[in-house]
N, CA and C atoms as an extended XYZ file, in Angstrom:
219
Properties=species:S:1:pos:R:3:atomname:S:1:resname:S:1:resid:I:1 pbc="F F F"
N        89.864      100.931      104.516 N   UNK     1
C        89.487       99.930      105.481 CA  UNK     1
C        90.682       99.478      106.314 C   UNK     1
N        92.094       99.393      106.000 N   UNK     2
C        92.692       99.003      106.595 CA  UNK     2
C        93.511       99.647      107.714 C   UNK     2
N        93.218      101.192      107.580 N   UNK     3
C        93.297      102.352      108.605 CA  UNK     3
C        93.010      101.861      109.972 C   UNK     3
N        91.861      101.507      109.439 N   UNK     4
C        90.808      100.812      111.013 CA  UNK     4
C        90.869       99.836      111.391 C   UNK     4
N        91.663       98.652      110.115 N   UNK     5
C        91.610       97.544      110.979 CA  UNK     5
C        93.474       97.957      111.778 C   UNK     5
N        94.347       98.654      110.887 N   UNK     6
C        95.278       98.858      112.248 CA  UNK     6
C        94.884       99.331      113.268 C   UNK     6
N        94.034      100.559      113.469 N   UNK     7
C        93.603      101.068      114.752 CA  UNK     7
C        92.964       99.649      115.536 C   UNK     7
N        92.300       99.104      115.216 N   UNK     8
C        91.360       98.225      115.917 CA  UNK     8
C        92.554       96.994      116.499 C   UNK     8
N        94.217       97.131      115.836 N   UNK     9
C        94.808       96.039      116.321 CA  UNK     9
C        95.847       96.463      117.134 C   UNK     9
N        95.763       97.569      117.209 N   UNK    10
C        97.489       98.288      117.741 CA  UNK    10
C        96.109       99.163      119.345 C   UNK    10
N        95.078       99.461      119.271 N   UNK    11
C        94.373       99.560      120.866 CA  UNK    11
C        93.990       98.465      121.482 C   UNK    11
N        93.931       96.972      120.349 N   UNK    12
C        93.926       95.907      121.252 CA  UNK    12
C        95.198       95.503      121.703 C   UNK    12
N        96.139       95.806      121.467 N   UNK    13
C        97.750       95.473      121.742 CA  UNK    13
C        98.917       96.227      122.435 C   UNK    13
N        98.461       97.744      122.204 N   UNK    14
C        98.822       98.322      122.789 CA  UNK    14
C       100.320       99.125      121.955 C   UNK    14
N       101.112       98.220      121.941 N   UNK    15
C       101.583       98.068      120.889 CA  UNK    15
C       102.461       96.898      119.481 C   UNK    15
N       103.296       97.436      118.852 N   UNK    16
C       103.366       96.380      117.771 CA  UNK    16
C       104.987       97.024      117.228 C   UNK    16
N       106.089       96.144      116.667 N   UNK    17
C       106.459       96.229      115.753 CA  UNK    17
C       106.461       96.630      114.162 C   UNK    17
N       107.059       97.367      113.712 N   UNK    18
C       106.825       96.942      112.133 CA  UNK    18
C       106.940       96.051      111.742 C   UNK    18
N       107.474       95.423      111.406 N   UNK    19
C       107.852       93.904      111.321 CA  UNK    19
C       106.339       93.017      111.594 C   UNK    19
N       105.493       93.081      112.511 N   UNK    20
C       104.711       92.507      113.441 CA  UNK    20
C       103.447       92.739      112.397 C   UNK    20
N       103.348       94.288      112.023 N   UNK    21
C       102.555       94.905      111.816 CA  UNK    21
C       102.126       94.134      110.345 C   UNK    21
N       103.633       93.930      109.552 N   UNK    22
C       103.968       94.448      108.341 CA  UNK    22
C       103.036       92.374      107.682 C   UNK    22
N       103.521       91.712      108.655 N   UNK    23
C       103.154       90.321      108.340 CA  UNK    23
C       101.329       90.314      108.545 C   UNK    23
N       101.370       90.796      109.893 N   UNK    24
C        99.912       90.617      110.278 CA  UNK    24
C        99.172       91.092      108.758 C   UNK    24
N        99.272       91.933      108.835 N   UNK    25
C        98.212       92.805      107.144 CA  UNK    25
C        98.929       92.585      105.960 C   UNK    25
N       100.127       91.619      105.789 N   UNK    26
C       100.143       91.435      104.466 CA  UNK    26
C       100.611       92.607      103.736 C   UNK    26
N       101.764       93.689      104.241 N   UNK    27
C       102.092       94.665      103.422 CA  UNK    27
C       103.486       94.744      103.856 C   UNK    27
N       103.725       95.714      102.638 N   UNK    28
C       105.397       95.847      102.909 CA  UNK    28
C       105.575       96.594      103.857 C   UNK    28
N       106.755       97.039      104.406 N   UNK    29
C       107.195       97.548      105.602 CA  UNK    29
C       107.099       99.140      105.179 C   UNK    29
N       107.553       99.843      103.886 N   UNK    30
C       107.884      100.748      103.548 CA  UNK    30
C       105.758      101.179      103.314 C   UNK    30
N       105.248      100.542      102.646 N   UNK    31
C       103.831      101.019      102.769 CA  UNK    31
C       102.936      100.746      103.809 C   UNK    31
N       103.504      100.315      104.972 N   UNK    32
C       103.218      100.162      106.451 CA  UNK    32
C       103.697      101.248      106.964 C   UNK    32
N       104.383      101.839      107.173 N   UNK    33
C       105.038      103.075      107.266 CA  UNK    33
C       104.113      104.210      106.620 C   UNK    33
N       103.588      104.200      105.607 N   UNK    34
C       102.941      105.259      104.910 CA  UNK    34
C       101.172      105.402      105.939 C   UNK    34
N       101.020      103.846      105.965 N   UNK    35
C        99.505      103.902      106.626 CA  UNK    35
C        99.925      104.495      108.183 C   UNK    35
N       100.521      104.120      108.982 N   UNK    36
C       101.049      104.527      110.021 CA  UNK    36
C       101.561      105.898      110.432 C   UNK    36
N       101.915      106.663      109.527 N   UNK    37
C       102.427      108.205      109.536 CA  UNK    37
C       100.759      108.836      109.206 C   UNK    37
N        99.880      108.303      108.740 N   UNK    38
C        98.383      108.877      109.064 CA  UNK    38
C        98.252      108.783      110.750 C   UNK    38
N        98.136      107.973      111.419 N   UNK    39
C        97.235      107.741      112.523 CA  UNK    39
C        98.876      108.828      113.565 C   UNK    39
N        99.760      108.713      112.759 N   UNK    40
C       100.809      109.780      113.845 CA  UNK    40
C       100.624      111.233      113.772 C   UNK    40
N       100.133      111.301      112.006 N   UNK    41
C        99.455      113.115      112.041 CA  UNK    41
C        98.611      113.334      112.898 C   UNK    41
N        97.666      112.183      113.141 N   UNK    42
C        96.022      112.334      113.861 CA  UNK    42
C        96.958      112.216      115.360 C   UNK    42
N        97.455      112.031      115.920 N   UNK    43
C        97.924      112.152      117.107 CA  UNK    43
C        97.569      110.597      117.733 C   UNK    43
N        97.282      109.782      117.335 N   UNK    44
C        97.090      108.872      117.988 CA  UNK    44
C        97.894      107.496      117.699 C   UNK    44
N        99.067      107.996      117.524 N   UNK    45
C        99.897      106.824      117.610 CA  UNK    45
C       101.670      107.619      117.675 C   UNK    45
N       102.064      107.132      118.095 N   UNK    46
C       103.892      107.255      118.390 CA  UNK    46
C       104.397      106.431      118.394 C   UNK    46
N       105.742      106.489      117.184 N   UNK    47
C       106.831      105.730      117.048 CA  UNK    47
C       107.580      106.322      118.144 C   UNK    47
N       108.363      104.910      118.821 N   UNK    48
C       109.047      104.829      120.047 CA  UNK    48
C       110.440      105.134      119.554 C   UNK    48
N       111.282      105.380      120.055 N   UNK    49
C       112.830      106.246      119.987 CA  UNK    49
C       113.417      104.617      119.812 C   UNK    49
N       114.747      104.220      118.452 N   UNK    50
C       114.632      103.120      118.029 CA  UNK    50
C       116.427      102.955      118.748 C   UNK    50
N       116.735      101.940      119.320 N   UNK    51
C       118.244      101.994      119.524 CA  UNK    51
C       118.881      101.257      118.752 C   UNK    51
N       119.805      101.483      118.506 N   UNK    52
C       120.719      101.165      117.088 CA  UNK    52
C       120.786       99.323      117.409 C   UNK    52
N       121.061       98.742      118.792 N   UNK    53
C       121.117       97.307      118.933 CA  UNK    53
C       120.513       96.699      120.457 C   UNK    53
N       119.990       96.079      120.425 N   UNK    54
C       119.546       95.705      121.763 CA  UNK    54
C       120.750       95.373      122.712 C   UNK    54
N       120.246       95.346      124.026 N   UNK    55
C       121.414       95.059      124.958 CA  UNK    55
C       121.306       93.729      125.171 C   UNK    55
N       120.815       92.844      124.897 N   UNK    56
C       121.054       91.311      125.190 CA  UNK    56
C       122.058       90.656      124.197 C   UNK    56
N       121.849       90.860      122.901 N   UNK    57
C       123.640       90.434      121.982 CA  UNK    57
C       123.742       91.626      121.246 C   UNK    57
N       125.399       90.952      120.351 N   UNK    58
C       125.803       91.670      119.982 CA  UNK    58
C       125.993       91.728      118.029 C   UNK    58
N       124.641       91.240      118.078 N   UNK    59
C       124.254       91.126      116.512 CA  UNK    59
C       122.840       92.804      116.205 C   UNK    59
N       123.591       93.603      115.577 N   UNK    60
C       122.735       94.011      114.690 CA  UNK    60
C       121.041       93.621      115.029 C   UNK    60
N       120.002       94.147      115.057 N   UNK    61
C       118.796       93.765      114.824 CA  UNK    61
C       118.372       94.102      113.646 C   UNK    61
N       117.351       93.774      113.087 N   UNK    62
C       116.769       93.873      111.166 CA  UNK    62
C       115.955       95.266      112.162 C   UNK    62
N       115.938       96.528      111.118 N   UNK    63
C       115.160       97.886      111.866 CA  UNK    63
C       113.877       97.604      111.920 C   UNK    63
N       113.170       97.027      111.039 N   UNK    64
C       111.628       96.683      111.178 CA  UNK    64
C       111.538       95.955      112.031 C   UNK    64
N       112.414       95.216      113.128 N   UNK    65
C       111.734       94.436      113.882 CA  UNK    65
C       112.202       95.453      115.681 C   UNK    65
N       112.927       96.196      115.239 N   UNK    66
C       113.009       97.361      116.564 CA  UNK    66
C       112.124       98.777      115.847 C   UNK    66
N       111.551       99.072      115.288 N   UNK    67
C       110.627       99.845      114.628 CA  UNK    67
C       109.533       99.828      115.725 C   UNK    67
N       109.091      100.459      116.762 N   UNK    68
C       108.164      100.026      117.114 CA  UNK    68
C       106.994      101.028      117.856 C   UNK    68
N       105.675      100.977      117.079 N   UNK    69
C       105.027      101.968      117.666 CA  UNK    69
C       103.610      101.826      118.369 C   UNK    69
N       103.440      103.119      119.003 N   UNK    70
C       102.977      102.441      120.435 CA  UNK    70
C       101.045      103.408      120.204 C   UNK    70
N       100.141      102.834      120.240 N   UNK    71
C        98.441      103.449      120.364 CA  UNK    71
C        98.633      104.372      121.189 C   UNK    71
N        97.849      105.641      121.327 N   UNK    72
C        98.131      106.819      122.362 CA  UNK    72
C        96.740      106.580      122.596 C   UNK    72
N        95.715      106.624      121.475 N   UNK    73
C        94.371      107.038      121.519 CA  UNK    73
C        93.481      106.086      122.151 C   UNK    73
């Protein structure tokens, strides 16, 4: 069930964080990752290319919160 409720929240959004993802449904980041590498076999979702730090400072970001993947389908 929860396959679908990500699909049903990442085509209303377009897209999402891990981090984003990981709070919304109440799961860890590492088994958010596992549900998410399904809907990337099926072709309908892509993790976005992650950059090591944003360009606005010069602190490190936490990776789950630049983790971020995007609905194709």
């Amino acid at each position: 069930m929860i396959l679908a409720d990500i699909k049903e929240y990442l085509s209303n959004h377009g897209m999402a964080s891990l981090a984003d993802l990981s709070v919304h449904f109440g799961v860890e980041p590492d088994a958010m990752r596992g549900m998410l590498d399904r809907w990337i076999r099926k072709g309908k979702l892509s993790r976005l290319p992650q950059a090591a730090t944003c360009s606005k400072c010069c602190v490190a970001c936490n990776s789950d919160h630049v983790e971020i993947y995007e609905w194709l389908g």
